[in-house]
C-alpha positions as CSV (number, residue, x, y, z in Angstrom):
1,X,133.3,80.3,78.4
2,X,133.5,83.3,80.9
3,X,133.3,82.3,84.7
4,X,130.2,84.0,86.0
5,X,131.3,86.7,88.5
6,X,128.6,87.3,90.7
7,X,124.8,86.2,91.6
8,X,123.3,88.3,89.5
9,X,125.8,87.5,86.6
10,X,125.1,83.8,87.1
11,X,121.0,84.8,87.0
12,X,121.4,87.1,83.7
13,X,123.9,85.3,81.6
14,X,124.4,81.7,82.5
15,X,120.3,80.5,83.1
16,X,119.6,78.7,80.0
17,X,115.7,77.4,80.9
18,X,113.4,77.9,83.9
19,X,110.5,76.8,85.0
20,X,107.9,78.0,87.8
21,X,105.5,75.0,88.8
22,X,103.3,73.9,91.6
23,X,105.6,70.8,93.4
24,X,104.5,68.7,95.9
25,X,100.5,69.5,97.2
26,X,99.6,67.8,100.3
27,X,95.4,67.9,101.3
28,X,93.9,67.2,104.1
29,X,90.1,65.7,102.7
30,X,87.6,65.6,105.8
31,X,84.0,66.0,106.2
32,X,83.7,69.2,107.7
33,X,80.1,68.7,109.2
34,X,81.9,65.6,111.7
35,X,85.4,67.5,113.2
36,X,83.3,68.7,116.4
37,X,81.9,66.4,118.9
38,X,78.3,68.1,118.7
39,X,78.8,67.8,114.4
40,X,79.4,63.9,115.3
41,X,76.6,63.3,118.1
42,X,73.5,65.4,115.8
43,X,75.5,62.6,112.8
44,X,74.7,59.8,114.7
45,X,71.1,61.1,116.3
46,X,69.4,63.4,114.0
47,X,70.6,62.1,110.4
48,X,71.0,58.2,111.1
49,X,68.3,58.5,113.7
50,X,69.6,56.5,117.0
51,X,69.0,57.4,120.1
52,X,72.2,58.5,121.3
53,X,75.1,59.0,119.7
54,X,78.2,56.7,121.1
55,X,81.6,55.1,119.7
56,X,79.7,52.1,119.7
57,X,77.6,52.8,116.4
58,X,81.2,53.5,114.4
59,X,82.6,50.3,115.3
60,X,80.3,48.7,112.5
61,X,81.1,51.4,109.9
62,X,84.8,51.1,110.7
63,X,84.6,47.4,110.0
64,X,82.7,47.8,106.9
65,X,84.8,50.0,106.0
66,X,87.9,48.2,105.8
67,X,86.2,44.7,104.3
68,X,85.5,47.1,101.1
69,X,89.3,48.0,101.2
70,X,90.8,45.0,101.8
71,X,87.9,43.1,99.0
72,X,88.7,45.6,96.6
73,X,92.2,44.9,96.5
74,X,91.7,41.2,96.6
75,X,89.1,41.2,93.7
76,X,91.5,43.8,91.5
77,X,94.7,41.9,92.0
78,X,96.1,44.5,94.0
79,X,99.1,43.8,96.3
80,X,98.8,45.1,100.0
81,X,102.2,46.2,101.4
82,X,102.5,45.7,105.4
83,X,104.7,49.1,106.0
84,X,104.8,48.3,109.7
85,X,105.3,44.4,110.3
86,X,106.5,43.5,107.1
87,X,108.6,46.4,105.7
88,X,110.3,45.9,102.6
89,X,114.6,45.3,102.8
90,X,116.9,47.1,100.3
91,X,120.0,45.4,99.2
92,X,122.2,46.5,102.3
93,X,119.3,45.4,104.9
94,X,117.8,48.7,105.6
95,X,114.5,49.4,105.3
96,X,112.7,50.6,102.5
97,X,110.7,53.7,102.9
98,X,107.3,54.7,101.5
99,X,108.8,56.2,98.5
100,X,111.4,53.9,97.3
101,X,108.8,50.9,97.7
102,X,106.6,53.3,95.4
103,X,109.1,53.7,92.8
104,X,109.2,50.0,92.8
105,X,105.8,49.6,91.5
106,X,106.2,52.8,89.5
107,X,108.3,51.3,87.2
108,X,106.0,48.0,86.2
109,X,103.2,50.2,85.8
110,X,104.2,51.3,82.6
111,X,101.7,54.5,82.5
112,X,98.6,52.3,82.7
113,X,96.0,53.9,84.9
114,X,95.1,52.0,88.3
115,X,95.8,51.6,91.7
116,X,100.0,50.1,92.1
117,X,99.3,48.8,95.6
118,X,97.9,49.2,98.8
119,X,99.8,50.2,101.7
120,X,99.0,49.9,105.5
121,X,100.3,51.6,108.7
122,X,99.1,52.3,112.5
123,X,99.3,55.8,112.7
124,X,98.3,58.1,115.5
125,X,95.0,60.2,114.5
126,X,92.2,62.3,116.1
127,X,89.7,60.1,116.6
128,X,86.0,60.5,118.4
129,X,85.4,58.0,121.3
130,X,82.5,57.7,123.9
131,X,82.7,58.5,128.1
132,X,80.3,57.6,130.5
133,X,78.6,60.6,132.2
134,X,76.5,60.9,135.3
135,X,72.4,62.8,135.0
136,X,72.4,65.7,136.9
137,X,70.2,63.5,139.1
138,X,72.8,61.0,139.8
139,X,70.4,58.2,139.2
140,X,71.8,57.2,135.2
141,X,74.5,57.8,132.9
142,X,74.4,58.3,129.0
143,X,77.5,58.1,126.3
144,X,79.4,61.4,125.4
145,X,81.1,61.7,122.4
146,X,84.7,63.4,123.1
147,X,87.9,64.2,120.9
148,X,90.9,61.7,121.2
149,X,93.9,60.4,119.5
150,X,94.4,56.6,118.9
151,X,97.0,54.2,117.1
152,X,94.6,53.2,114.3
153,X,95.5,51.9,110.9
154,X,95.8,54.2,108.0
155,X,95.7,52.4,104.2
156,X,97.3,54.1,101.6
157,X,96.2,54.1,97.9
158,X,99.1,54.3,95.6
159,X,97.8,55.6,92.3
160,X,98.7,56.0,88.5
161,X,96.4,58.4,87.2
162,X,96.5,59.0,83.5
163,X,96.5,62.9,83.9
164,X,98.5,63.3,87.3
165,X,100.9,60.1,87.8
166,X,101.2,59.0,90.7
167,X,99.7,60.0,93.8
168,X,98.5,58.6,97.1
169,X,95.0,58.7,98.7
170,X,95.7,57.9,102.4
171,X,92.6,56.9,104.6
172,X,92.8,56.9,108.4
173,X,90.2,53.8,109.2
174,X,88.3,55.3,112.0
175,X,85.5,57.5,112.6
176,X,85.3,60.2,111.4
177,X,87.8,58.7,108.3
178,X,89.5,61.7,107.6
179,X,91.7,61.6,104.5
180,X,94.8,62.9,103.1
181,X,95.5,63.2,99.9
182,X,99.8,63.4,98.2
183,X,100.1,64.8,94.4
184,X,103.4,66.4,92.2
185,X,102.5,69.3,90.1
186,X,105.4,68.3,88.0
187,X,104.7,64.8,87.6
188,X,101.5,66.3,86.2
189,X,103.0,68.2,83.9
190,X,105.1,65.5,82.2
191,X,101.9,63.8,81.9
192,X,100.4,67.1,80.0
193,X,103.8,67.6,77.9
194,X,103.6,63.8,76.7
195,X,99.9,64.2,75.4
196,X,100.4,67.3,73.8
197,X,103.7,66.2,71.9
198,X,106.3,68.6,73.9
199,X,109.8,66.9,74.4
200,X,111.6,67.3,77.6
201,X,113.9,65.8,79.6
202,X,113.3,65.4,83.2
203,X,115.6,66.7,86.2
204,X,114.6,64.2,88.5
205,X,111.7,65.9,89.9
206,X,111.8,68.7,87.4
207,X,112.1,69.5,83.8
208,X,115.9,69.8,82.4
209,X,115.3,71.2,79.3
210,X,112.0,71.6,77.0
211,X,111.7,71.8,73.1
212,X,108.8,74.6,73.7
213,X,109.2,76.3,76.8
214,X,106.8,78.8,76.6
215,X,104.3,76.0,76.2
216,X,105.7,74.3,79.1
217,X,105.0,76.9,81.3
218,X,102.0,77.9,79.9
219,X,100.9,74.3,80.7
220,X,102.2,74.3,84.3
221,X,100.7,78.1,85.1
222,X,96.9,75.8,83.8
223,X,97.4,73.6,87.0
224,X,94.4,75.0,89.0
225,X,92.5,73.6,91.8
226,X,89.3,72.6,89.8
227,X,91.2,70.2,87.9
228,X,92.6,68.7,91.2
229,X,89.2,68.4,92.8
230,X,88.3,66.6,89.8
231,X,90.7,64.3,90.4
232,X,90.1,63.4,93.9
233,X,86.0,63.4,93.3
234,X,87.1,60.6,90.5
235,X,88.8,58.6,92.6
236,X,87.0,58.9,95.8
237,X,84.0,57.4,93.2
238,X,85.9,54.4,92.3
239,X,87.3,53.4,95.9
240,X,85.7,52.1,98.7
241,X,83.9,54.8,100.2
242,X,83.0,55.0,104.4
243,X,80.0,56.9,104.0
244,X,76.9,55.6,102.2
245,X,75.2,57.4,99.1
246,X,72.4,58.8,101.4
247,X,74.9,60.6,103.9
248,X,76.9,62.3,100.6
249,X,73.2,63.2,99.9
250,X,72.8,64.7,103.0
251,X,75.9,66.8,103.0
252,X,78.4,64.6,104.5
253,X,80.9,64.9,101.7
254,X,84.5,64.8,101.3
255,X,86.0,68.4,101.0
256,X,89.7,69.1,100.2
257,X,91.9,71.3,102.4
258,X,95.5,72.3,102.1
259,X,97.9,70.8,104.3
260,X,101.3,72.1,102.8
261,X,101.7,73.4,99.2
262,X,105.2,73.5,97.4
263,X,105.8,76.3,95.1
264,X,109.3,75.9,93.0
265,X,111.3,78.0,90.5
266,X,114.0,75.8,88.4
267,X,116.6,77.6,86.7
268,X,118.8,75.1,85.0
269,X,122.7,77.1,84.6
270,X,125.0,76.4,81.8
271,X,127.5,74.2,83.9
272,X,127.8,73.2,87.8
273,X,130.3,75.8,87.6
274,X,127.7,78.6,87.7
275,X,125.7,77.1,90.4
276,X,129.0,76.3,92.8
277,X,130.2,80.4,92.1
278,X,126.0,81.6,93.1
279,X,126.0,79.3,96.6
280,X,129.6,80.7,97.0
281,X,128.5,84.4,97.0
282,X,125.3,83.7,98.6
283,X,127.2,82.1,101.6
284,X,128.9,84.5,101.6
285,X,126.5,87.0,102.0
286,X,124.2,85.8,104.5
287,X,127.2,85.0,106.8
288,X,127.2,88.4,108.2
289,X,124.2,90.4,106.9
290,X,122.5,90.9,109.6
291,X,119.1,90.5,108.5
292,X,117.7,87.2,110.1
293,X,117.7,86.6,113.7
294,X,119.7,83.7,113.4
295,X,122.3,82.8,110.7
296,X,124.0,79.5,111.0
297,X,126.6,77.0,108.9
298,X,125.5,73.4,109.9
299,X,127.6,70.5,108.2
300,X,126.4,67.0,108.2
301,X,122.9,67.4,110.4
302,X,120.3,65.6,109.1
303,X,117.1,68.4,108.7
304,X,113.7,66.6,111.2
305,X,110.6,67.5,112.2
306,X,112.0,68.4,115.5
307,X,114.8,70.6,114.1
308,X,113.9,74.4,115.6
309,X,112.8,76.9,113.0
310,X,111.0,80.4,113.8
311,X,112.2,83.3,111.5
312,X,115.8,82.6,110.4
313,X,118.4,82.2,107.7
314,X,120.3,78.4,107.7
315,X,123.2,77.7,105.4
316,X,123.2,73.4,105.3
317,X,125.6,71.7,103.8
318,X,125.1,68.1,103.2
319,X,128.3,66.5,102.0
320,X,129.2,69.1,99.6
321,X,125.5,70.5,98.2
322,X,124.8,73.7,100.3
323,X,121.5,75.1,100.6
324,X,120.0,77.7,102.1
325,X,116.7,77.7,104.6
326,X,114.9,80.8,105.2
327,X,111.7,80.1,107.9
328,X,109.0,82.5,108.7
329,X,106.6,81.1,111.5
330,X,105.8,77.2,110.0
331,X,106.9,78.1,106.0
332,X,110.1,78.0,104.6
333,X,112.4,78.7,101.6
334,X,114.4,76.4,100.4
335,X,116.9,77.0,97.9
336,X,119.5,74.3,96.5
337,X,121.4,73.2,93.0
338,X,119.5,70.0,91.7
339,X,121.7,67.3,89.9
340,X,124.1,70.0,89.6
341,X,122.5,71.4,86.7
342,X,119.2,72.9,88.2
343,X,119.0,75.8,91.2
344,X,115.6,75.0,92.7
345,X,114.1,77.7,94.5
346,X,111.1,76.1,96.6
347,X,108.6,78.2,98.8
348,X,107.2,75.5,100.9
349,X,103.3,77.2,102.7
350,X,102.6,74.8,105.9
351,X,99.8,77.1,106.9
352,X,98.1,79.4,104.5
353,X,96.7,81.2,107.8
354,X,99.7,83.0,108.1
355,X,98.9,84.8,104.8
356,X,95.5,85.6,105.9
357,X,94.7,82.7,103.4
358,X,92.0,79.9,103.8
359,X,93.1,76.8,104.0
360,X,90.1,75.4,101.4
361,X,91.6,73.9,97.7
362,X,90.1,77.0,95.7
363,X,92.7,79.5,98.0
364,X,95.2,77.8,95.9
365,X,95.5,80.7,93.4
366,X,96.6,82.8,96.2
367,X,98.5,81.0,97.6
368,X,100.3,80.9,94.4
369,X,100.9,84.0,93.9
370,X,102.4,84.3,97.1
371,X,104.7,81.4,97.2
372,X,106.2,82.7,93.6
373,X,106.5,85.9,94.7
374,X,108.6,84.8,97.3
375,X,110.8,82.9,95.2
376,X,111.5,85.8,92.7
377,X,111.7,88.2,95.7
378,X,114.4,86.0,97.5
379,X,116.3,86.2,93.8
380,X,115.9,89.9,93.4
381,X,117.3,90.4,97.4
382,X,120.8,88.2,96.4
383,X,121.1,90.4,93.2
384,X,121.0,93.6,95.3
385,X,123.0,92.3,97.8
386,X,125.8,91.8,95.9
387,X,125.8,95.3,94.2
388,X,123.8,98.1,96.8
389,X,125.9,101.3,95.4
390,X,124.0,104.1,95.1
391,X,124.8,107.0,93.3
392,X,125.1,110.5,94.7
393,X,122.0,111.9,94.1
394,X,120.3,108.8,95.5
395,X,122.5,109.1,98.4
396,X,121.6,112.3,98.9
397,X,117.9,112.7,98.5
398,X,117.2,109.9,101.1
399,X,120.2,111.8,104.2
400,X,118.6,115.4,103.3
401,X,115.1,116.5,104.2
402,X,112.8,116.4,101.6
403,X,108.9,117.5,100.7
404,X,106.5,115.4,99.6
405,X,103.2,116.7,98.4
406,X,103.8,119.4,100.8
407,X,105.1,117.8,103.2
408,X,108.0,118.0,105.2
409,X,109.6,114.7,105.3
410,X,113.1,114.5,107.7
411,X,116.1,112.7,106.1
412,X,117.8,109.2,106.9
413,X,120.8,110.1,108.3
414,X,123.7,108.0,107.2
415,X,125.3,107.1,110.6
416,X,123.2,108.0,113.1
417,X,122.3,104.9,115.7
418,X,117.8,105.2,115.4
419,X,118.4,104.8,111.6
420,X,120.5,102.2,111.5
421,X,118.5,100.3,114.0
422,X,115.8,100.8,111.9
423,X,116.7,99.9,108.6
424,X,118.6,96.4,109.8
425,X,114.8,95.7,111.9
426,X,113.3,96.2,108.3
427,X,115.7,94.0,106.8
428,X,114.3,91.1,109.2
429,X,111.4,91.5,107.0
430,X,112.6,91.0,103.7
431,X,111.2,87.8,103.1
432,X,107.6,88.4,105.4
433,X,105.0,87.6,102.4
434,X,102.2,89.4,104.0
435,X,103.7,92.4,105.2
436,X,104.7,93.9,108.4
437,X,103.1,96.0,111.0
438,X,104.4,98.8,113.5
439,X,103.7,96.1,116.3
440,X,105.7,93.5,114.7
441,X,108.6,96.5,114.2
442,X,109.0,97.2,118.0
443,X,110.5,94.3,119.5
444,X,113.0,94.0,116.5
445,X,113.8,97.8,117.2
446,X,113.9,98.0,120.6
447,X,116.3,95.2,120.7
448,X,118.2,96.5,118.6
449,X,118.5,99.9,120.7
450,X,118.7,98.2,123.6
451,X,115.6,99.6,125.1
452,X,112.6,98.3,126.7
453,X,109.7,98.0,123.7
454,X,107.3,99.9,126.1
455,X,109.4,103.2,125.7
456,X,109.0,103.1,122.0
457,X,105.7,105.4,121.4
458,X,102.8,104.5,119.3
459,X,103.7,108.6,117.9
460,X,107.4,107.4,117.5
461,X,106.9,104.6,115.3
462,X,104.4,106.5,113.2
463,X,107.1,109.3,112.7
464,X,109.0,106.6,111.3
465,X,106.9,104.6,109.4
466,X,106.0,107.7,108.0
467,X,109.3,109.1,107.3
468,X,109.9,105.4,105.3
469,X,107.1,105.7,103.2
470,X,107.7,108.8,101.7
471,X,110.9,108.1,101.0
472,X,109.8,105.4,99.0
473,X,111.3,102.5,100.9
474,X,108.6,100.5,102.5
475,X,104.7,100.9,101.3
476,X,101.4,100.3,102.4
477,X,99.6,97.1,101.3
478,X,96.4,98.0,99.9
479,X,93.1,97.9,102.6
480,X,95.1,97.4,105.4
481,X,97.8,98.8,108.6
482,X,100.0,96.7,107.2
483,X,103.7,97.8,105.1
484,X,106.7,96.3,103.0
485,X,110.1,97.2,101.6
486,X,110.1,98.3,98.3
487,X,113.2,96.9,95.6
488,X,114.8,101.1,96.4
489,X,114.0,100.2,100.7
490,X,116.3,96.7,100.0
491,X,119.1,98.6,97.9
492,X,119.1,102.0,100.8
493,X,119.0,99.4,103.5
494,X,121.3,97.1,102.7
495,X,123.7,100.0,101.7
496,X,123.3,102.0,104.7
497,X,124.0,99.0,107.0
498,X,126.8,97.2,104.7
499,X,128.8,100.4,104.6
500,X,128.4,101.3,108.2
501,X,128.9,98.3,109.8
502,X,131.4,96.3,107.8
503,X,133.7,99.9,106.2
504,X,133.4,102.7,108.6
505,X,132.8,101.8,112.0
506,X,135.5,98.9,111.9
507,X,138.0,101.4,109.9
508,X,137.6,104.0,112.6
509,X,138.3,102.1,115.0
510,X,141.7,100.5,113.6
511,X,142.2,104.7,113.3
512,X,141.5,106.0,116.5
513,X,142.1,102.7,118.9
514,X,146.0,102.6,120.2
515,X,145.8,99.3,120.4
516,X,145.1,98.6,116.8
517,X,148.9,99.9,116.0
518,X,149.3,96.8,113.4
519,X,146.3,96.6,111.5
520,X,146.8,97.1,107.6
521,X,144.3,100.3,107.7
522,X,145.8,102.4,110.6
523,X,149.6,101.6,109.0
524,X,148.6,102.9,106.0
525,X,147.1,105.9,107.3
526,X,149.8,106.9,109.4
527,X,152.2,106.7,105.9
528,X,149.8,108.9,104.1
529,X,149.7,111.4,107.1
530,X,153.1,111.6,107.1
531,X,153.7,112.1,103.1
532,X,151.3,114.9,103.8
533,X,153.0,116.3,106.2
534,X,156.4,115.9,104.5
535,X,154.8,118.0,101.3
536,X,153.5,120.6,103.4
537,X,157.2,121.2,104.6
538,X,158.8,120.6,101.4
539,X,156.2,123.6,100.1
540,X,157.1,126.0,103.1
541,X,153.7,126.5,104.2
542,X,153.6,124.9,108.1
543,X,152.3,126.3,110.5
């Protein structure tokens, strides 16, 4: 078997199954008529009728509340798992986490539908509490309600459902009770493959190979966010529930929101072989390209919430598994080889804001689109970035002048210092889903002429967003001031700043510095200068 060669070799001719599916979806469920302390005082005064509204009237929902819990799980035979006090030991000492604990129970479940167990933490959590405040008179006070945080406990429902697997239904066990629900898009799939007779075989949390693939996928593009909802409306009717029929009545009802959505591409290669030569190249690449703000090799760091992220490229290696982390504001890329067979490409969406996206379940299509997109786009810029040639007339069309519709459009000069400061700023927004603007371009510019932002023009920008448009390497997204590189803008980019930076400007250097008398380049030029010279006196034509 031939050893792939480059990226895009190990993409075209040594993939032997993928797979796009919805991973990991994290929702936030609240009641979005109590997250505001006037929504929470007209709760307490106009719907259940008291006179004011104060902390004191939740303390006999809260307890409520957690009897149902705590009898539901006696009365099912359900065992409650202490994940604070009483944390579970592995068989070194250490202690279990959530997960493991859950693959525990997992594993005796069998595939019967019902609640595994019930987990409980304290976990810090917005919560509404009451001050004393002072008439204007200064005569009486009256309760307030106000927006805290407090260390309350949280009880986690671990859950086999027969269409999704497992899941968790978290509930925080204070006022105003918000919720948080944990599902795998894949570990609904498997469920979907099973009952419709599809064999597969599972890459841990992924499918290795598939007896109808095209079925496959089909089932994984159905995942939608109706069939979620009617999941979490079927099980937030079986458990205990902290508000009573009449308040779901009157509009206090659970709605889902996305916290964080996982969108994943899984391309299982031929051998580990494949996958080893594609982080090899990729590395490789992104060492020196220029297009992040901030490239760095980090061995043996464990990845936290508190490790820094903004807009940048990482290359982590973790024993000897590379992957490589690409962040834009709070989202992320991800891409690493699974089990050694799989290379998982995983657009992780923290904040579907940032796409001009509502965070509500139904934007979940969108959001789909986007983190897909993402994944293929981050594919097709490792192709091109191991083979930008261009050919002449390409070459040549983009450094001359040129008319468009009769216009006048100025050429991209190969070389000259505005351009290439302009194309390695675009390239800083390869990845950007949602586009960039000429007021996210001028920092990135400037900085990269070494100029103050405030001398670059409104006019001056325009002249170049313009002259990038027309020649086809950035466009317009549709209804809006807002532009992104085309497939032709990556290949001219990347070419014009490869070639520059890493061939010419180095090479004339090693020419024209004195002090670069050894380098391999200036050696051999000084041989071939002097064979020239040699044949021009050998043919009796010097000067």
């Amino acid at each position: 078997m031939k050893v792939p060669q480059s990226v895009a070799d190990v993409l075209k001719n040594h993939v032997v199954y993928e797979l796009e599916c919805i991973d990991r979806l994290y929702l936030n469920l609240c009641v979005p008529r109590l997250q505001r302390e006037q929504e929470v005082a007209a709760f307490f005064r106009f719907h259940r009728g008291h006179r004011f509204a104060s902390s004191a009237l939740m303390e006999p929902m809260s307890k409520d509340f957690v009897r149902q819990m705590e009898q539901y799980a006696q009365e099912h035979h359900i065992p409650v798992v202490l994940f604070d006090r009483q944390a579970r030991k592995g068989p070194k000492g250490k202690k279990l986490k959530k997960d493991q604990i859950a693959q525990e129970y997992i594993s005796r479940q069998g595939g019967r539908e019902g609640v595994m167990f019930l987990g409980k933490a304290q976990e810090k959590t917005p919560v509404c509490r009451t001050e004393r405040r002072r008439s204007p008179d200064g005569q009486s006070t009256y309760p307030w309600i106000i927006k805290s945080t407090a260390m309350v406990n949280h009880y986690y429902w671990y859950i086999f459902d027969d269409d999704f697997g497992p899941f968790i239904l978290k509930f925080g066990s204070y006022f105003p009770y918000n919720a948080k629900v944990c599902l795998n898009g894949h570990e609904w799939l498997k469920r979907q493959l099973a009952k419709e007779g599809i064999g597969y075989q599972a890459l841990d949390n992924g499918i290795l190979r598939c007896s109808d693939p095209k079925g496959a996928q089909g089932i994984a593009d159905s995942l939608s966010a109706g069939k979620i909802d009617v999941l979490i409306r079927k099980w937030l009717a079986r458990l205990p529930h902290p508000f009573k029929a009449a308040d779901r009545r009157a509009g206090y009802r659970y709605e889902p929101f996305i916290w964080q959505a996982e969108f994943s591409l899984t391309q299982v290669l031929d051998r580990p072989l494949s996958g080893r030569v594609f982080f090899e190249e990729v590395i490789r690449e992104n060492l020196d390209l220029g297009r992040p703000d901030h490239v760095a090799l980090i061995f043996d760091r464990r990845i936290t919430r508190r490790t820094p992220g903004w807009f940048r490229t990482r290359v982590i290696t973790e024993g000897v598994n590379p992957s490589l982390h690409l962040d834009y504001l709070f989202n992320r890329i991800k891409q690493y080889f699974k089990e050694g067979r799989g290379l998982r490409t995983e657009t992780t969406i923290n904040n579907p804001t940032d796409f001009k996206v509502p965070k509500r379940l139904q934007s979940l299509s969108q959001l789909r689109q986007i983190g897909f997109r993402a994944n293929r786009r981050l594919l097709d810029v490792q192709k091109i970035s191991q083979d930008c040639a261009l050919g002449e007339a390409a070459f040549a069309k983009v450094n001359q002048p040129i008319e468009v519709e009769d216009q006048r459009v100025s050429g991209l000069r190969y070389g000259e210092g505005r351009v290439q400061a302009l194309l390695t700023a675009l390239l800083m927004f390869v990845f950007v889903a949602t586009g960039f603007t000429a007021k996210d371009l001028r920092p990135q510019l400037a900085a990269l002429m070494g100029i103050s932002p405030d001398k670059l023009t409104a006019g001056r920008l325009s002249y170049d967003l313009r002259r990038l448009r027309l020649h086809g390497l950035i466009e317009r997204l549709p209804r809006s001031h807002r532009y992104r590189l085309t497939q032709q803008g990556i290949q001219i980019a990347l070419f014009w700043t490869r070639t520059y930076n890493r061939l010419l400007r180095p090479g004339l250097a090693q020419l024209v510095d004195p002090r670069c008398e050894s380098a391999p380049l200036r050696s051999k030029f000084l041989q071939l200068a002097k064979a020239i010279d040699e044949a021009v006196v050998e043919a009796k034509i010097a000067a």
